[in-house]
N, C-alpha and C positions, 0 to 999 in steps of 0.2 A: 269684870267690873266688880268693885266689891264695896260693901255694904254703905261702906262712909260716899264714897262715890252716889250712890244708887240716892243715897241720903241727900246731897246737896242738888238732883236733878228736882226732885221731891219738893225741894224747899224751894227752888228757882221757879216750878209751875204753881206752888202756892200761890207765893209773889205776887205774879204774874195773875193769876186768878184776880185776886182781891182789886188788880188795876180796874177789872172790870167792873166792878160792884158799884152800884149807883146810891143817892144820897138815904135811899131808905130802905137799901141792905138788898134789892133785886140783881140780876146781873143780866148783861148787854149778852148779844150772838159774838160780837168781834170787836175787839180794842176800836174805840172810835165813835161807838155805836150811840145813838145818843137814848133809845126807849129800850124798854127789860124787854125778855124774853121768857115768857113762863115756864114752857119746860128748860129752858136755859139756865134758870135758877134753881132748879129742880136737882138738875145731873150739877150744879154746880156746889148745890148744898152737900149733896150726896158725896161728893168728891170729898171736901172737908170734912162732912162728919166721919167718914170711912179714914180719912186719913187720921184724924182726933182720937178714935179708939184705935187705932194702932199704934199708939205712941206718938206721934209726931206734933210738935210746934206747930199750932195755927193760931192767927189774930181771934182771942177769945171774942174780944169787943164787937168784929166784924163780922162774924160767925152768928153769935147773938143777935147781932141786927136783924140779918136774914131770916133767922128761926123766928123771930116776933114777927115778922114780915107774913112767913107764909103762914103762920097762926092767925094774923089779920084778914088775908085770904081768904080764910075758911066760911067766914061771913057773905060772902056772892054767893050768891044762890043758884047762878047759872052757870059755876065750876061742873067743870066735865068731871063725872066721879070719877075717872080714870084717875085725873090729875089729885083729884082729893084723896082718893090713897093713899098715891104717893106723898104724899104732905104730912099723913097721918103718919106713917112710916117714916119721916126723916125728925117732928115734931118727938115720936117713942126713941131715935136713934140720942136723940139731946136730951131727954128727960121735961119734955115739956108739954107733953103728950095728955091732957085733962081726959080722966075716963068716961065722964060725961058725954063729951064730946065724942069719945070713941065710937059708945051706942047710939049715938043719933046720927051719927053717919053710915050703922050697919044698917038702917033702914034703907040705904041706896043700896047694899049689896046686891040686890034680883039686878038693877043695872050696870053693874061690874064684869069686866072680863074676866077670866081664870084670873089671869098678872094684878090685879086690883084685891082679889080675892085673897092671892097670897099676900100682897103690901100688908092685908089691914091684920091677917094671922102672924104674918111677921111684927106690926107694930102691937100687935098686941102680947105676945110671947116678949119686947125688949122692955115695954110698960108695966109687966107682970098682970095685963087686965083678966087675961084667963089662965087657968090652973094648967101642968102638966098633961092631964087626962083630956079636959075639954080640948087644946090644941091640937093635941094628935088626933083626936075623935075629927074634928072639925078637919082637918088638912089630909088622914082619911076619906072621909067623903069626898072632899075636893078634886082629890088625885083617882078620885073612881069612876068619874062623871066624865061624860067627852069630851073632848077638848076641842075647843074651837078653833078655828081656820085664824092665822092672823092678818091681820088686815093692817096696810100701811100708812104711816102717816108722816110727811115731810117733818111738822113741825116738833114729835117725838123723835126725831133722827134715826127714823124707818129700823129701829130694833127690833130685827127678828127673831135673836137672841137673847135677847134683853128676860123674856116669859121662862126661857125653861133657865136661863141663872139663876131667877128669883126662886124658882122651884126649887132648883138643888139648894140654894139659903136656908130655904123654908124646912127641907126633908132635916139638911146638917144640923140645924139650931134643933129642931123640937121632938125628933125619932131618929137621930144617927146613926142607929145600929139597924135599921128596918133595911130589909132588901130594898124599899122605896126609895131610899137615898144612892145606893147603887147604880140604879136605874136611871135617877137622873144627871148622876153623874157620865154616864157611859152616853146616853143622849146629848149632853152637852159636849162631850169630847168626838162626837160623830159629826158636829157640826163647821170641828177644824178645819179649815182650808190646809191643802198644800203648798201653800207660800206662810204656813205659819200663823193665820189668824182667823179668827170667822169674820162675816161680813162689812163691819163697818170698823171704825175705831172703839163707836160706843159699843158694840156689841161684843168686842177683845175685852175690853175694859171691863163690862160685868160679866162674861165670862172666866178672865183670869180670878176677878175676886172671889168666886164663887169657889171654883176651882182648887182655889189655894188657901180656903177655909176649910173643904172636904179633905184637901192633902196633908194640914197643917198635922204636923208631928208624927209623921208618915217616912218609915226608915224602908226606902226601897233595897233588893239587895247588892252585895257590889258585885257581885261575876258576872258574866259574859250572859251573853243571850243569843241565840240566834231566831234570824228572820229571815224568810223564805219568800222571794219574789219572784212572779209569773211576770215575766219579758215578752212586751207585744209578738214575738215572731211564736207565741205558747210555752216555750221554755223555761225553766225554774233554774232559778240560782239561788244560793245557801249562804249569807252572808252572817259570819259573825263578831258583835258589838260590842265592846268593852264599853262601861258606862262613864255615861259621858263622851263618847268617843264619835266618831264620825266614819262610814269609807265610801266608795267612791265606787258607783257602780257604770260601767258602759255599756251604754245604748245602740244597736244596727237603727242607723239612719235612716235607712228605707223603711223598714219593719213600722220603727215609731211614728214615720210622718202616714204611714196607712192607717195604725192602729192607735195614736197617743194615747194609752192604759198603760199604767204599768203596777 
């Protein structure tokens, strides 16, 4: 599939987005819908701002609505700080991001998750509100401290995922060269499934991006490789890859329905 291709699915699920968009720039769970969805609008601004800095045509006007939208948000008082992060973080991704605002929201930081913690160092490294030094100082700390268990929640679209992409963002953007960014790179890639994706859609989806900001202008090399697979019955076979390439390895039937490892 190639790039012009790749270009117009792009443009077709923009489209297609903005059908959803309600009269004061929120957006529905599913064509039809008739009341917003707050994290709904969340991963949907996300979607568009992420597509906008990459180059891509998106409705300025419609875009804008929603950014005014969740800047008006900010004002409930009874916003899950989770969500107010996030807000804060797509608010710096648009340039609309007031610093004011920034620090009266880091007074909720003691009630933020890690994933919260990193939104507001991420929005704050895209807003320019702290220096070089102080970010890394700060996302330092962050990345030293334990990390908590996550916990799920339907109405975020149970992202498991979702915490160590924002990490490896965090590590790319503000210490790229720290063994820190390694690390989270290698933990996110441990989380691939073998059918090709981690957990959910949402969780593919800021995995790839994350991913493919850490890989960005990254020349792997072109010869062969080889890899070495232990076959349920304990056996090792030595297969070698030309990149890009694919081969085909066969399975003893019995072996595998005892053992499925391979």
């Amino acid at each position: 599939m190639g790039i012009e291709e790749v270009d117009r699915f792009i443009k077709v699920g923009i489209d297609r987005l903005f059908t959803m968009q309600t009269g004061d720039g929120e957006f529905v769970y599913w064509p039809g819908h008739r009341y917003a969805h707050p994290w709904g609008t969340i991963y949907a601004v996300a979607a568009l701002s992420v597509a906008k800095a990459q180059g891509i045509t998106v409705w300025e006007e419609g875009l804008a609505k929603s950014v005014k939208q969740l800047r008006n948000s900010l004002y409930h008082r009874d916003m899950p700080a989770a969500r107010r992060a996030f807000i804060f973080y797509l608010l710096a991704m648009n340039q609309s991001l007031e610093p004011n605002g920034y620090w009266r929201a880091k007074e909720d930081e003691p009630r933020m998750t890690r994933e919260g913690k990193l939104l507001m160092l991420l929005a704050a490294k895209h807003a320019g509100i702290l220096s070089p030094s102080e970010l890394k100082t700060a996302l330092k700390s962050l990345l030293a401290a334990k990390e908590e268990s996550y916990t799920s929640y339907w109405e975020e679209f149970e992202a498991l995922y979702r915490g160590p992409a924002l990490e490896l963002l965090a590590t790319q953007s503000i210490m790229p060269d720290d063994p820190a960014t390694g690390k989270a790179a290698q933990k996110l890639l441990a989380g691939l499934g073998k059918d090709g994706r981690w957990t959910s859609t949402s969780d593919t989806g800021w995995a790839l991006l994350a991913l493919g900001e850490h890989f960005k202008g990254v020349v792997f090399e072109e010869g062969t490789s080889e890899v070495t697979v232990t076959l349920p019955q304990g056996a090792t076979q030595t297969l070698t890859l030309d990149p890009g390439g694919a081969r085909r390895l066969t399975l003893d039937p019995g072996a595998f329905l005892k053992n499925p490892v391979v």
